[in-house]
C-alpha positions in Angstrom: 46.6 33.3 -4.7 45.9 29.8 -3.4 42.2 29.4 -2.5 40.8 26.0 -1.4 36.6 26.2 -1.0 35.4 22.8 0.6 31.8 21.8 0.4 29.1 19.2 0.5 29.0 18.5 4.3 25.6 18.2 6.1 23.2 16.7 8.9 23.1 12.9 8.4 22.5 9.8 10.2 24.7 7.0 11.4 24.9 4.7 8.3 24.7 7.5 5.9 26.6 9.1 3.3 27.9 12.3 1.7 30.7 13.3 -0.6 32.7 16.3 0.0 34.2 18.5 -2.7 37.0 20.6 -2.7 37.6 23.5 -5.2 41.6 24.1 -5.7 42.8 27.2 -7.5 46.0 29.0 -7.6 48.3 26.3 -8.0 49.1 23.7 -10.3 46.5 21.4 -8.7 47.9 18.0 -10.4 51.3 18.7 -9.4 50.4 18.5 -5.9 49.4 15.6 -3.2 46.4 16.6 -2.2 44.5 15.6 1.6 41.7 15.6 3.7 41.7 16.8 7.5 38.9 16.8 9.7 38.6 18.7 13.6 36.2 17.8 16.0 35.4 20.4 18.7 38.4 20.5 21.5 40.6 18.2 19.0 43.7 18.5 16.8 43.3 18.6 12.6 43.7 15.0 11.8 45.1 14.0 8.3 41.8 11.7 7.1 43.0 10.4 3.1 45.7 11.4 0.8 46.0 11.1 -2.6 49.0 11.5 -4.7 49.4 12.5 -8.1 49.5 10.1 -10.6 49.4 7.1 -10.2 46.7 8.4 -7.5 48.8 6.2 -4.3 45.8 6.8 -1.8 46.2 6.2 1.9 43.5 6.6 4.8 43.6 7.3 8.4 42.5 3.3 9.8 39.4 4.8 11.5 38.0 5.4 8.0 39.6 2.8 6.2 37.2 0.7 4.4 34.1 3.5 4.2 35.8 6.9 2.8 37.5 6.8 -1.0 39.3 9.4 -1.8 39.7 11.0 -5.5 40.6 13.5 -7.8 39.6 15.3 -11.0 43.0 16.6 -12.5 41.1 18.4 -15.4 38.3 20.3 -13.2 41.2 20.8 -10.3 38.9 19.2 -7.6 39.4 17.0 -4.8 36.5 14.3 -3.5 35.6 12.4 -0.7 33.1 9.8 -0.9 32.1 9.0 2.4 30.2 5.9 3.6 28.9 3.9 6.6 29.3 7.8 8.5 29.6 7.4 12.5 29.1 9.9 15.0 32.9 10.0 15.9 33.2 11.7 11.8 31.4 14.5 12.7 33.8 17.6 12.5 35.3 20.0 9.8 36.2 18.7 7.3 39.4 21.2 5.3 41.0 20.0 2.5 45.1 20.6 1.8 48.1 19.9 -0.9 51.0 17.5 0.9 50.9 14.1 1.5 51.6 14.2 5.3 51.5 17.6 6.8 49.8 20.8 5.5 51.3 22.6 2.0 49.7 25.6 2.0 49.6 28.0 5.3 46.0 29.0 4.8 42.9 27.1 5.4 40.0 27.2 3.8 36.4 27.5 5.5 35.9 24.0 5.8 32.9 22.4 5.6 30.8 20.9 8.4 30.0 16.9 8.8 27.6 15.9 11.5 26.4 12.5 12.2 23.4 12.3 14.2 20.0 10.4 14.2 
């Protein structure tokens, strides 16, 4: 059974930081693309980063290029995001999926909330 358990969103202020995780199990973690997506209230999911496997070909939505990295720890099956120089417009939900451009896996999981404020 896949399960995908994001975490290490928060309350920070504009300029800040904070680096998600994302716990992958079920699956053959390293076989897989993996991505970031993001929902704001009364918005679509956005596709934020995306890594591949290796060589680890990462690409970024432009609105975050240049303050989020994204990585990946084959060996403890987890999924990062590093996440600088936060705006207000980042605040959202952040969920974490396989596939490089649209969604693998049917299920989400809880997500984990980002909010930029001062």
């Amino acid at each position: 059974q896949v399960q995908l358990v994001e975490s290490g969103g928060g309350l920070v202020q504009p300029g800040g930081s904070l680096r998600l995780s994302c716990a992958a199990s079920g699956f053959t973690f390293s076989r897989y693309a993996m991505s970031w997506y993001r929902q704001a209230p009364g918005k679509e999911r956005e596709l934020v980063a995306t890594i591949t496997g290796t060589p680890g070909t990462k690409n970024y939505l432009d609105s975050v290029k240049g303050r989020f990295i994204i990585s990946r720890d084959d060996a403890k099956n987890t999924l990062y995001l590093q996440m600088n120089s936060l705006k207000p417009d980042d605040s959202a939900v952040y969920y974490c999926n396989a596939g490089a451009t649209v969604p693998f896996w049917g299920s989400w999981g809880q997500g984990t909330q980002v909010t930029v404020s001062s």
